[in-house]
Backbone of each chain as nested JSON, in Angstrom:
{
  "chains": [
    {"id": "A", "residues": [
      {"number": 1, "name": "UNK", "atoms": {"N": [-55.897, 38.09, -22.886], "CA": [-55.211, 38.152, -21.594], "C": [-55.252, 36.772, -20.937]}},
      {"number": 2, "name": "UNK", "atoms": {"N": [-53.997, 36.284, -20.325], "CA": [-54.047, 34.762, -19.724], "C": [-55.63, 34.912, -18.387]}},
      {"number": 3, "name": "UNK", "atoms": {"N": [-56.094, 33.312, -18.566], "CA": [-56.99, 33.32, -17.847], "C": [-56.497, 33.336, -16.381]}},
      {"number": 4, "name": "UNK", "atoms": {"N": [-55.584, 33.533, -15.861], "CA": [-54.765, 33.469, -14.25], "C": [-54.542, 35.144, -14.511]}},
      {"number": 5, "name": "UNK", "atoms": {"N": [-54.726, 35.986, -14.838], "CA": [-54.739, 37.366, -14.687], "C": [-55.873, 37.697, -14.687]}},
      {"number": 6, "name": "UNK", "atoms": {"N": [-56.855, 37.216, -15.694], "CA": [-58.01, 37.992, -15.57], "C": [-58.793, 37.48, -14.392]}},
      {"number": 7, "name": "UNK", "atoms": {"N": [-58.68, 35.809, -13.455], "CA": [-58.82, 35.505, -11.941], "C": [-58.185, 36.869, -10.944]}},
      {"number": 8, "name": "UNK", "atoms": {"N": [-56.721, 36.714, -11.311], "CA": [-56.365, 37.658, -10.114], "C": [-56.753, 39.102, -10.234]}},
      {"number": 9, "name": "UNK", "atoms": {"N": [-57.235, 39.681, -11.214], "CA": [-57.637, 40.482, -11.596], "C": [-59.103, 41.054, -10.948]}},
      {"number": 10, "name": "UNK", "atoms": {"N": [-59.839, 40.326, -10.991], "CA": [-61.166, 40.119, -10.731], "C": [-61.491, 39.75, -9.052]}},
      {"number": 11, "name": "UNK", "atoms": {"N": [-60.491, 39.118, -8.33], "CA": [-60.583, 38.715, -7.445], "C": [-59.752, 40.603, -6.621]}},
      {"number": 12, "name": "UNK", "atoms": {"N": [-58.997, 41.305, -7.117], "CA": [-58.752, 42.143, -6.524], "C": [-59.319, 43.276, -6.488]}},
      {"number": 13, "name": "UNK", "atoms": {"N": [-60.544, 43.116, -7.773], "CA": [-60.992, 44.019, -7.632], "C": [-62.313, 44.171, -6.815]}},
      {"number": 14, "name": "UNK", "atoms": {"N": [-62.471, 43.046, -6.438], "CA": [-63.75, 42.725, -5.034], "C": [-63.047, 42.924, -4.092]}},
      {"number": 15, "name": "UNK", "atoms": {"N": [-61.465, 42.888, -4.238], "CA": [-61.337, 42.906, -2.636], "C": [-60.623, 44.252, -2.302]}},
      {"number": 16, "name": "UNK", "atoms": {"N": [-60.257, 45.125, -3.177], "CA": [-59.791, 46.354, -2.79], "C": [-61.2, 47.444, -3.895]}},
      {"number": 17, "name": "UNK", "atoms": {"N": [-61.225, 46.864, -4.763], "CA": [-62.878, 48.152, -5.401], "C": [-62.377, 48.147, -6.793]}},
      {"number": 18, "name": "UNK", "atoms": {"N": [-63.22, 48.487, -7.5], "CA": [-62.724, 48.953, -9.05], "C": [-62.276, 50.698, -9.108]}},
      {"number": 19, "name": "UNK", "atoms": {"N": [-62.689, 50.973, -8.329], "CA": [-62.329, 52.771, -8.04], "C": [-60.812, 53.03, -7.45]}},
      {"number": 20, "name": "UNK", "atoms": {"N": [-60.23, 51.718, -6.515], "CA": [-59.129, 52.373, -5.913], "C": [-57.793, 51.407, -6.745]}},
      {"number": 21, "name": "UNK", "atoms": {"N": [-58.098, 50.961, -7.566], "CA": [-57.236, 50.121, -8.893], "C": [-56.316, 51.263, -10.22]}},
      {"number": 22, "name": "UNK", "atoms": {"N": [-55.842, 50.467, -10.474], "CA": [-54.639, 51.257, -11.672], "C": [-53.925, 50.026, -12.872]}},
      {"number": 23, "name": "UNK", "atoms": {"N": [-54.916, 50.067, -13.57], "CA": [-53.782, 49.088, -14.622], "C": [-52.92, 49.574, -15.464]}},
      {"number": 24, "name": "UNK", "atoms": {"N": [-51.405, 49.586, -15.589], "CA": [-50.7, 49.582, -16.462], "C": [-50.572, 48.557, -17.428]}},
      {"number": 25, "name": "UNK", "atoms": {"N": [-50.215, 49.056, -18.512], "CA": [-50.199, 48.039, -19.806], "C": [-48.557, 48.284, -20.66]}},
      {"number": 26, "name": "UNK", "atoms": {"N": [-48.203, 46.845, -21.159], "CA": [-46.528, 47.354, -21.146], "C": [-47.024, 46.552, -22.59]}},
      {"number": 27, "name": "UNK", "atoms": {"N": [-47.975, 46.451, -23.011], "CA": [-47.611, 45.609, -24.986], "C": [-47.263, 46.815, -25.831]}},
      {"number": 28, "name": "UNK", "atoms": {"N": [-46.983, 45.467, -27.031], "CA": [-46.11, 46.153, -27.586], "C": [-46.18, 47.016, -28.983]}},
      {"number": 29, "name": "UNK", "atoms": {"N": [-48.043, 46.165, -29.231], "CA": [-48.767, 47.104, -30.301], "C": [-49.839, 47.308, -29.9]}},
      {"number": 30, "name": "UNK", "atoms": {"N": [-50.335, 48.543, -30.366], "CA": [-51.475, 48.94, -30.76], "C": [-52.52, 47.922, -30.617]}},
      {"number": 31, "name": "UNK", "atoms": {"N": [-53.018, 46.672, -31.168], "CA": [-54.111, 46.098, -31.166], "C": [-54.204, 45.235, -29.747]}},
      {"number": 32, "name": "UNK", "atoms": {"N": [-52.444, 45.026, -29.482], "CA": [-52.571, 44.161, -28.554], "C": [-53.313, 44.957, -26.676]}},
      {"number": 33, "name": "UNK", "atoms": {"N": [-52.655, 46.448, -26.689], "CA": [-52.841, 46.685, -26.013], "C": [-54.412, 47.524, -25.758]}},
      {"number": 34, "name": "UNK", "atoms": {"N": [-54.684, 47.349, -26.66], "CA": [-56.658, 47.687, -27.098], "C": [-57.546, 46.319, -26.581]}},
      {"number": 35, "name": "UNK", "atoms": {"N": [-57.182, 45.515, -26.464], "CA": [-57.294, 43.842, -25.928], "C": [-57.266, 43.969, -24.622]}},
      {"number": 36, "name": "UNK", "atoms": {"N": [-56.324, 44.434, -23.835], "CA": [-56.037, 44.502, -22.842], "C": [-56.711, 45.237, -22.08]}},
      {"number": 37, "name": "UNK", "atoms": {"N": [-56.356, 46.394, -21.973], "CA": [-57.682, 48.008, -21.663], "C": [-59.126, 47.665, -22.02]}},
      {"number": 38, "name": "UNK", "atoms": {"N": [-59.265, 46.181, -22.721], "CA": [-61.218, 46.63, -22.848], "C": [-61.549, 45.485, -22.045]}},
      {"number": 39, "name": "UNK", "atoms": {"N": [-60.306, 44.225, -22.007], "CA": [-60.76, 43.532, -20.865], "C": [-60.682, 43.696, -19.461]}},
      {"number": 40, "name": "UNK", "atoms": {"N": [-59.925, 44.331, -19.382], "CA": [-60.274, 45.142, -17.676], "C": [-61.203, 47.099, -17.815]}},
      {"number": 41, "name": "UNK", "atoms": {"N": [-61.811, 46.958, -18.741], "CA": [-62.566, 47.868, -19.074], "C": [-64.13, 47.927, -18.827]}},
      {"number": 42, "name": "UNK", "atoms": {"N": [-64.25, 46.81, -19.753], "CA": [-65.742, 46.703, -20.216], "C": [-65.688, 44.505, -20.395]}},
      {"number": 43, "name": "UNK", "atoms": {"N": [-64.51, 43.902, -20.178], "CA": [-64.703, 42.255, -19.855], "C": [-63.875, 42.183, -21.31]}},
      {"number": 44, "name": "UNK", "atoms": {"N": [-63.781, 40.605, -21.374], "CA": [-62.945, 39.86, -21.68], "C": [-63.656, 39.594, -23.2]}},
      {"number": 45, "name": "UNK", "atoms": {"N": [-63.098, 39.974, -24.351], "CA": [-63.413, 40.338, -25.681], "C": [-63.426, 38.892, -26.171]}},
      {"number": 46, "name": "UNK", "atoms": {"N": [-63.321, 38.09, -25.718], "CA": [-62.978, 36.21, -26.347], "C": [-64.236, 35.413, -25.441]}},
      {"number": 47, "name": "UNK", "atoms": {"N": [-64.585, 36.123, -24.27], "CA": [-65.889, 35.434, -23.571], "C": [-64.807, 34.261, -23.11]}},
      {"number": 48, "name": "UNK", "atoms": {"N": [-63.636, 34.224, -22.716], "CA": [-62.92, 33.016, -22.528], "C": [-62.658, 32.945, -20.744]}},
      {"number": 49, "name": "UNK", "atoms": {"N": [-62.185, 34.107, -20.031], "CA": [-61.663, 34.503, -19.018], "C": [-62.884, 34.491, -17.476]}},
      {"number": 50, "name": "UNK", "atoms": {"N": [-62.246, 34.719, -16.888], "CA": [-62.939, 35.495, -15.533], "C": [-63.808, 36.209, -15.736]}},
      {"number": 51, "name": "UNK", "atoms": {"N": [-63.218, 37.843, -16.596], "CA": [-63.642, 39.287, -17.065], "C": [-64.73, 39.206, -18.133]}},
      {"number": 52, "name": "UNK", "atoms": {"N": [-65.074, 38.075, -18.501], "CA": [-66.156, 37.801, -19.697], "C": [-67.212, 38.774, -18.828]}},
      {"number": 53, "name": "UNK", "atoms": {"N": [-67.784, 39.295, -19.631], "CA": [-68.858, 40.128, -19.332], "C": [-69.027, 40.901, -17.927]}},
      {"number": 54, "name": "UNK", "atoms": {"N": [-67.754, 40.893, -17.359], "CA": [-67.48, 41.628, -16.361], "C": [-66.968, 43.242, -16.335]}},
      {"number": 55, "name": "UNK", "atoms": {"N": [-67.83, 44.105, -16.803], "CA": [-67.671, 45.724, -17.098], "C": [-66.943, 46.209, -15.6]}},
      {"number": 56, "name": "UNK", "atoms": {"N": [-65.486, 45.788, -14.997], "CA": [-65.214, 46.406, -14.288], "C": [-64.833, 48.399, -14.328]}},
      {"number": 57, "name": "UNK", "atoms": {"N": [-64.509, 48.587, -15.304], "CA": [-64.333, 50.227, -15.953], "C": [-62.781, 50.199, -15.084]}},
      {"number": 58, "name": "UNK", "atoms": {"N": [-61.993, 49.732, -15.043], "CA": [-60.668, 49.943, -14.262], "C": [-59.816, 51.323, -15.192]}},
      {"number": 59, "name": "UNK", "atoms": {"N": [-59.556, 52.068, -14.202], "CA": [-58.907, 52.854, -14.796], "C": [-57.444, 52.631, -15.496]}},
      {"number": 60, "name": "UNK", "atoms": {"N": [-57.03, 52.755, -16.67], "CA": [-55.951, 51.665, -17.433], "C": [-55.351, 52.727, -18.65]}},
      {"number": 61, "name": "UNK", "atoms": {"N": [-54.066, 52.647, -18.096], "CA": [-52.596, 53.282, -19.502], "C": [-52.075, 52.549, -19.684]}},
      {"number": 62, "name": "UNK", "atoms": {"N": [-51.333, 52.781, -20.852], "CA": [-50.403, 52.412, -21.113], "C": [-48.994, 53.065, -20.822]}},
      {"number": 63, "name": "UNK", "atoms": {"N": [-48.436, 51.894, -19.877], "CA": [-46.976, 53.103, -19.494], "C": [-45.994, 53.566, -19.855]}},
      {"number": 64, "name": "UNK", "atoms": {"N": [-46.042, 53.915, -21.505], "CA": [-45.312, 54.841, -22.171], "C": [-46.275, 56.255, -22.486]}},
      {"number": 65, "name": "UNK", "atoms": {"N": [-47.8, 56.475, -21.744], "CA": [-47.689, 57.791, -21.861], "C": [-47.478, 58.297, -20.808]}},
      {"number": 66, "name": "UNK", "atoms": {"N": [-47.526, 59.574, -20.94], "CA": [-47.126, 60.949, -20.652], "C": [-47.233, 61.062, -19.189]}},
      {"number": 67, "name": "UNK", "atoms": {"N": [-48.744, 60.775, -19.002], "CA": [-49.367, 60.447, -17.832], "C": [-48.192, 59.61, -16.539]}},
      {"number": 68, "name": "UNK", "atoms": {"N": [-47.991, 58.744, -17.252], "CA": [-47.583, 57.934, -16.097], "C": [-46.11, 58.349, -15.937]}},
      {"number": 69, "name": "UNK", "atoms": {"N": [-45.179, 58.503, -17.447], "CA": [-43.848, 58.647, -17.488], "C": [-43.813, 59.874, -16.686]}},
      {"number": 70, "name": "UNK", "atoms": {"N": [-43.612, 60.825, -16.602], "CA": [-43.851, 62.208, -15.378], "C": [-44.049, 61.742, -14.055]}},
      {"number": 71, "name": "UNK", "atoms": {"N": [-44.59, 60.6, -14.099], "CA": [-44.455, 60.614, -12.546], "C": [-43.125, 59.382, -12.053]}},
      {"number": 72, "name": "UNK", "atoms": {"N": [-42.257, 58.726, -13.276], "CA": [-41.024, 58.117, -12.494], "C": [-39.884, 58.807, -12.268]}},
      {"number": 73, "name": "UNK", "atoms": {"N": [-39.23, 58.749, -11.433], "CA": [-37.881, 59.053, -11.773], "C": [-37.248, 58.779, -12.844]}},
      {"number": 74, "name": "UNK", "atoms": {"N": [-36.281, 59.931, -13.506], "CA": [-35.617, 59.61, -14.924], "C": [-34.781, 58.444, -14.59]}},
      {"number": 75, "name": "UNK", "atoms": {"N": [-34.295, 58.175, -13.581], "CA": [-32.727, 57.435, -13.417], "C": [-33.372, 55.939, -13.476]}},
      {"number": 76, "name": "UNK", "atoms": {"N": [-35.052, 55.891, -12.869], "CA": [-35.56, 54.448, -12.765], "C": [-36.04, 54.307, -14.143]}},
      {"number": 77, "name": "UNK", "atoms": {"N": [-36.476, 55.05, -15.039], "CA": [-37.338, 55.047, -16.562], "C": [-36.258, 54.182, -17.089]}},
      {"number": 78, "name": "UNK", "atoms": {"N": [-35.004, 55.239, -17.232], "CA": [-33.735, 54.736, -18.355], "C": [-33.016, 52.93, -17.895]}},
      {"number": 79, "name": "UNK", "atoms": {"N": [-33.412, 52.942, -16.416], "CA": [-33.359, 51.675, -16.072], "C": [-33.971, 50.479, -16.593]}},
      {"number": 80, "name": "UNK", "atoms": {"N": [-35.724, 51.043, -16.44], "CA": [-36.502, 50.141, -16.107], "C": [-36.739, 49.99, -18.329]}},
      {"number": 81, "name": "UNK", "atoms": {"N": [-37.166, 51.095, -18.529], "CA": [-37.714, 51.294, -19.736], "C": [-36.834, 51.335, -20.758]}},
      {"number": 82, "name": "UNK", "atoms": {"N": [-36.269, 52.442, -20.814], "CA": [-35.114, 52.754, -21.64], "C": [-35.161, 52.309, -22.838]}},
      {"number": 83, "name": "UNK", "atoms": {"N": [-34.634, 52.296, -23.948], "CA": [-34.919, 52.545, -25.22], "C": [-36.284, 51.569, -25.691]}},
      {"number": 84, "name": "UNK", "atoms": {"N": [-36.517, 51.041, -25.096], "CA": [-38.209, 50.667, -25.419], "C": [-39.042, 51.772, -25.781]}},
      {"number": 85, "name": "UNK", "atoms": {"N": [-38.948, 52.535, -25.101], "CA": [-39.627, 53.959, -25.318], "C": [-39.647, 54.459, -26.611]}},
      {"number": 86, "name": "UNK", "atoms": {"N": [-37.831, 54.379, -27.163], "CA": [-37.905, 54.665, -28.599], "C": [-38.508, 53.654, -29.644]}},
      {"number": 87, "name": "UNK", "atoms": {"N": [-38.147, 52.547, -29.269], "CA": [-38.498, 51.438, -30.164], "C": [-40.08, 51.25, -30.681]}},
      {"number": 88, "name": "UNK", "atoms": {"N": [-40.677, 51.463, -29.298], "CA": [-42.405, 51.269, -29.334], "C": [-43.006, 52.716, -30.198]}},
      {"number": 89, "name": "UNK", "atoms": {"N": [-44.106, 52.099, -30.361], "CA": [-44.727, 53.517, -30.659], "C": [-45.706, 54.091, -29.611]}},
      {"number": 90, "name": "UNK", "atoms": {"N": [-44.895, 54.949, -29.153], "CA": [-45.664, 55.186, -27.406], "C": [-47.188, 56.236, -27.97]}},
      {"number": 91, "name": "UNK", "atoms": {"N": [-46.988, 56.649, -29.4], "CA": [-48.452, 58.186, -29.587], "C": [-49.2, 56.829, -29.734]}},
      {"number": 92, "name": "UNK", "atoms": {"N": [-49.258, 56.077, -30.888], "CA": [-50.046, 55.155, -30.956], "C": [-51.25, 53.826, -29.616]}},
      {"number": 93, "name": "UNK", "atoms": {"N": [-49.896, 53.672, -28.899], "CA": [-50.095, 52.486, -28.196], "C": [-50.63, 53.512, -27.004]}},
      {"number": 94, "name": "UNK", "atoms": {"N": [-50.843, 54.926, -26.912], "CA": [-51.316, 55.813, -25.657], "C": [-52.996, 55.741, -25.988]}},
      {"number": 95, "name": "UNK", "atoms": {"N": [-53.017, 55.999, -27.801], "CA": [-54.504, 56.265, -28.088], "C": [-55.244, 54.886, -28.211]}},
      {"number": 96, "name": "UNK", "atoms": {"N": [-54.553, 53.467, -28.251], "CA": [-55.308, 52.875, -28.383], "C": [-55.631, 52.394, -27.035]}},
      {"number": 97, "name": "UNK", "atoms": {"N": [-55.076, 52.956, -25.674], "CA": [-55.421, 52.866, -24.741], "C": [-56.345, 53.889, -23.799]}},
      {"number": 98, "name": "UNK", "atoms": {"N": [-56.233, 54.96, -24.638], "CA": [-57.578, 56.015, -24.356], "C": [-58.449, 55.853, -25.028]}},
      {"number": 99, "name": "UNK", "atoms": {"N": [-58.625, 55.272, -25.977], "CA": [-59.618, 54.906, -26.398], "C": [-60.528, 54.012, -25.928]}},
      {"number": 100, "name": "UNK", "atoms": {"N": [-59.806, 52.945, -24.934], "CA": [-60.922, 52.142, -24.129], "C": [-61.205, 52.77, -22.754]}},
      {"number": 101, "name": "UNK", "atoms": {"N": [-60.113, 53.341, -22.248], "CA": [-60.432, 54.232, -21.057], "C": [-61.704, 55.079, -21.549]}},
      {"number": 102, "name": "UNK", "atoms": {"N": [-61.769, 55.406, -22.664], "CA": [-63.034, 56.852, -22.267], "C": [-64.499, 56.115, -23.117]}},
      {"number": 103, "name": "UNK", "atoms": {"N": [-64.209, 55.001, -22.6], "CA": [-65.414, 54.403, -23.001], "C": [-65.744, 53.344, -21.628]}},
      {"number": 104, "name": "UNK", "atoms": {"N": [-65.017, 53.659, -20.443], "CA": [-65.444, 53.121, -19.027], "C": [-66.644, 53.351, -19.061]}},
      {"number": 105, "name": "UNK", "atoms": {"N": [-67.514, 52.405, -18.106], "CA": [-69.269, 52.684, -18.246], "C": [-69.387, 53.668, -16.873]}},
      {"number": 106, "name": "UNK", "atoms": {"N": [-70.206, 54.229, -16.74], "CA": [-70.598, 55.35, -16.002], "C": [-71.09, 54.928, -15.313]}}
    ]},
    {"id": "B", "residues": [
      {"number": 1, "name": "UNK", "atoms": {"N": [-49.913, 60.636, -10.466], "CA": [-50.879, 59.968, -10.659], "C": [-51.091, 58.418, -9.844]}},
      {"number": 2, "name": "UNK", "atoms": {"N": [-49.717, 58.077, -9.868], "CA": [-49.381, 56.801, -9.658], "C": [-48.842, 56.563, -7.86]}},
      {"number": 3, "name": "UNK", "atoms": {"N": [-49.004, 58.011, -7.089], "CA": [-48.861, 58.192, -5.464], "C": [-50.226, 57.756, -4.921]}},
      {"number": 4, "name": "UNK", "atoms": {"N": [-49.47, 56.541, -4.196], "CA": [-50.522, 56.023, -2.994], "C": [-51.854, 55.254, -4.349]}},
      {"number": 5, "name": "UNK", "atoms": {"N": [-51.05, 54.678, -5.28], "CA": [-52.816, 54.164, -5.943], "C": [-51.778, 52.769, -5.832]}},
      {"number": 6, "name": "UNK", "atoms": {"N": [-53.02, 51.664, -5.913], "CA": [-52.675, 50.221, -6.267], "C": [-52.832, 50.138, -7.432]}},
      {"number": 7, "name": "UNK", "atoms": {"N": [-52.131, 49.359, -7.861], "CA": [-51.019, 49.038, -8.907], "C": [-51.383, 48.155, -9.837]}},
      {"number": 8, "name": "UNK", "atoms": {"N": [-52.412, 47.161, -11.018], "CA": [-51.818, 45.82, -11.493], "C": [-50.649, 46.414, -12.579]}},
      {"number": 9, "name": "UNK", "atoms": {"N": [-49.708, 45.547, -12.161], "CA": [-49.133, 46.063, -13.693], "C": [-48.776, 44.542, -14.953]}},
      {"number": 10, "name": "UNK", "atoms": {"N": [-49.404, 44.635, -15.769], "CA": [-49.677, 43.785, -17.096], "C": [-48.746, 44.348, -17.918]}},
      {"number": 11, "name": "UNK", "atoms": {"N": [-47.577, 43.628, -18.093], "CA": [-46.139, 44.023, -18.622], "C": [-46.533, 42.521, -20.143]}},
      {"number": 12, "name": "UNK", "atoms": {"N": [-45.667, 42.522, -20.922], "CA": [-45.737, 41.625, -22.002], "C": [-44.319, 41.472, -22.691]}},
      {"number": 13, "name": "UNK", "atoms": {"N": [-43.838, 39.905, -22.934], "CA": [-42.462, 39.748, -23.22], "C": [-41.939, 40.648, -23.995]}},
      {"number": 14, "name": "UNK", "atoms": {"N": [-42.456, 41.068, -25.45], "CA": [-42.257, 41.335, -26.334], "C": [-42.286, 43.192, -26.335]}},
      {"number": 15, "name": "UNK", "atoms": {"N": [-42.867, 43.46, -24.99], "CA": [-42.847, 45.227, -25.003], "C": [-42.081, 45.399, -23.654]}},
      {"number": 16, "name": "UNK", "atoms": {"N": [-42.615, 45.634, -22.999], "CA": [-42.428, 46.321, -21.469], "C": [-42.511, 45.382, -20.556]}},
      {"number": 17, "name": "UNK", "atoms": {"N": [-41.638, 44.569, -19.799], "CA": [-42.03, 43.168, -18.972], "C": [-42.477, 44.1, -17.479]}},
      {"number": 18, "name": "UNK", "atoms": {"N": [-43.511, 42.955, -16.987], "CA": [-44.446, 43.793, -15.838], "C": [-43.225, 43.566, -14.716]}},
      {"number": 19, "name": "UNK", "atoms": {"N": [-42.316, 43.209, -14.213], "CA": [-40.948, 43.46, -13.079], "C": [-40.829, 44.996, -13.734]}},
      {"number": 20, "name": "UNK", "atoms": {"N": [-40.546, 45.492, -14.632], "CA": [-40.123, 46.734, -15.327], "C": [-40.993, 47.76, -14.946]}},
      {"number": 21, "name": "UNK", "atoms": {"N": [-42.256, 47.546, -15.225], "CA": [-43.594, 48.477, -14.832], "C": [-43.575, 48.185, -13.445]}},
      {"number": 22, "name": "UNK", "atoms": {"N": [-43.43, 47.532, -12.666], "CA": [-43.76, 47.831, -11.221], "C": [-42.111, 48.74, -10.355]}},
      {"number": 23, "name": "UNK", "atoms": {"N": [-41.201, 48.095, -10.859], "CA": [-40.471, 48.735, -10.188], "C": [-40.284, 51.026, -10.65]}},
      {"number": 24, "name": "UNK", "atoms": {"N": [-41.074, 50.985, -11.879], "CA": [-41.422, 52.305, -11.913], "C": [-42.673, 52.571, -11.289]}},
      {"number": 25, "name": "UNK", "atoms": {"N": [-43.497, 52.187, -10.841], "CA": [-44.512, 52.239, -10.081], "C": [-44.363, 52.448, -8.525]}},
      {"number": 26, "name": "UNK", "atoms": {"N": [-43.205, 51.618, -8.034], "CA": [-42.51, 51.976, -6.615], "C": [-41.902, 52.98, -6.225]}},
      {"number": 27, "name": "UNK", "atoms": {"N": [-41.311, 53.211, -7.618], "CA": [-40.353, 54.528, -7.461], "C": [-40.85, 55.372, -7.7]}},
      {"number": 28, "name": "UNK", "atoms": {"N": [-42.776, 55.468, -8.31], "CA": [-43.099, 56.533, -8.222], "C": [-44.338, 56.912, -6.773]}},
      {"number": 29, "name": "UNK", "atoms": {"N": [-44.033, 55.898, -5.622], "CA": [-45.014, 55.812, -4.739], "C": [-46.31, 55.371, -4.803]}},
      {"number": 30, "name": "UNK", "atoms": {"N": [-46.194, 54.476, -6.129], "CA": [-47.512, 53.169, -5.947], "C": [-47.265, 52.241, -5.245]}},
      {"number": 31, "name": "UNK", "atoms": {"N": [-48.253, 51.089, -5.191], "CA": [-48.258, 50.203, -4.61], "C": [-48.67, 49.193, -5.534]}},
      {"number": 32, "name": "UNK", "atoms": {"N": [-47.52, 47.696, -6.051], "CA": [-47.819, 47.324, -7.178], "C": [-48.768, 46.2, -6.052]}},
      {"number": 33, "name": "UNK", "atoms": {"N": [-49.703, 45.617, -6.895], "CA": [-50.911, 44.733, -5.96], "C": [-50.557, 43.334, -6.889]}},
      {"number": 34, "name": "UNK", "atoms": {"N": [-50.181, 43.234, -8.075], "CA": [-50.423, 42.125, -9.093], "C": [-49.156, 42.255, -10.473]}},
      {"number": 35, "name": "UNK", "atoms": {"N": [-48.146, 41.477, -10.241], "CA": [-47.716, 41.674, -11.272], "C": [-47.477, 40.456, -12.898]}},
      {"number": 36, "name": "UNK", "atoms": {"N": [-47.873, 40.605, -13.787], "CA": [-47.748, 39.411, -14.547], "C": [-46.967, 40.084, -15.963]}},
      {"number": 37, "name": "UNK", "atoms": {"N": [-46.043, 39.2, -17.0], "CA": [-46.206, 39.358, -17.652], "C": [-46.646, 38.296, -18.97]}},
      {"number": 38, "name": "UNK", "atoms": {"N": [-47.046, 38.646, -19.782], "CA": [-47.929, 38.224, -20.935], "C": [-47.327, 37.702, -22.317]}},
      {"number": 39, "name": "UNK", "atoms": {"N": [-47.737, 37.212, -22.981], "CA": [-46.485, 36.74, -24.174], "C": [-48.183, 36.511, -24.97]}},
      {"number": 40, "name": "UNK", "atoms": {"N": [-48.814, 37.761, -25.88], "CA": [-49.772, 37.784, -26.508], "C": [-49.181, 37.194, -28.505]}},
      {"number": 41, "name": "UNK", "atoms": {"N": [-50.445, 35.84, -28.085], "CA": [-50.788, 35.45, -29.667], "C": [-51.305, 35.589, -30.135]}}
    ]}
  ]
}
C-alpha cells in the first residue's frame, strides 16, 4: 500500500477511532487485496509504511461482496462498477478479504 | 452496512478506481473520509 495512504490512514484513525472506520478495497486480485486488508488489519506486511506494526483491526471488504453491493443503488453499481463485477473474481477477492477481517485482534 | 459509517475507500487502477467506490458509498449514505487509488506492483 503507498506510504501517503497508510499516513492518512493512520492519522484518521486517531482522529475519528478504529471502531467508527470502514475500508473498502477495489484490487483486482486475490493476493493483492489480502495485502491490503492485513495492512489496515493487523500493519503493514513490508515493515515499510506508517501501519508497520500498527494492529489497527479496521473493519475492511472488498466492494464486490455481497455485503456492501446490497447496500448501493443498482442505477449507481452499473454506473460506478459495472462489468468489473463480471470481469473480477468477486467469490475469490471476498474470501481473501475475510480472511484478514476474521483475524482482527480482539 | 455502509449508512452513516466513515468511509476510506482504497480503489486500484487496474480493478475498481477509489472515485468509483466512494461515489457508491454516498449513494449508499456513507461518508467517504479518504479516497486514494493504488496502481499495486
Amino acid at each position: 500500500m503507498d506510504l501517503q495512504s497508510q499516513e492518512a490512514i493512520l492519522r484518521l484513525s486517531e482522529t475519528h477511532g478504529p471502531a467508527n472506520l470502514l475500508v473498502l478495497i477495489g484490487a483486482p486480485d486475490p493476493e493483492a487485496a489480502e495485502i491490503s486488508a492485513e495492512t489496515v488489519v493487523l500493519g503493514d506486511p513490508a515493515y515499510a509504511g506508517a501501519l508497520a506494526g500498527a494492529q489497527l483491526g479496521l473493519d475492511v471488504y472488498h466492494v464486490l461482496e455481497d455485503a456492501v453491493r446490497q447496500d448501493v443503488p443498482d442505477d449507481v453499481w452499473e454506473a460506478q462498477i459495472g462489468v468489473m463485477a463480471d470481469i473480477l473474481e468477486a467469490d475469490a477477492l471476498g474470501a481473501a478479504v475475510a480472511g484478514m477481517r476474521e483475524q482482527k485482534p480482539t | 452496512m455502509l449508512q452513516d459509517k466513515k468511509v476510506i475507500a482504497l480503489g486500484e487502477r487496474d480493478g475498481i478506481s477509489g472515485p468509483a467506490i466512494a461515489a457508491c458509498v454516498e449513494a449508499a449514505g456513507g461518508t467517504v473520509v479518504f479516497v486514494a487509488t493504488e496502481c499495486f506492483v
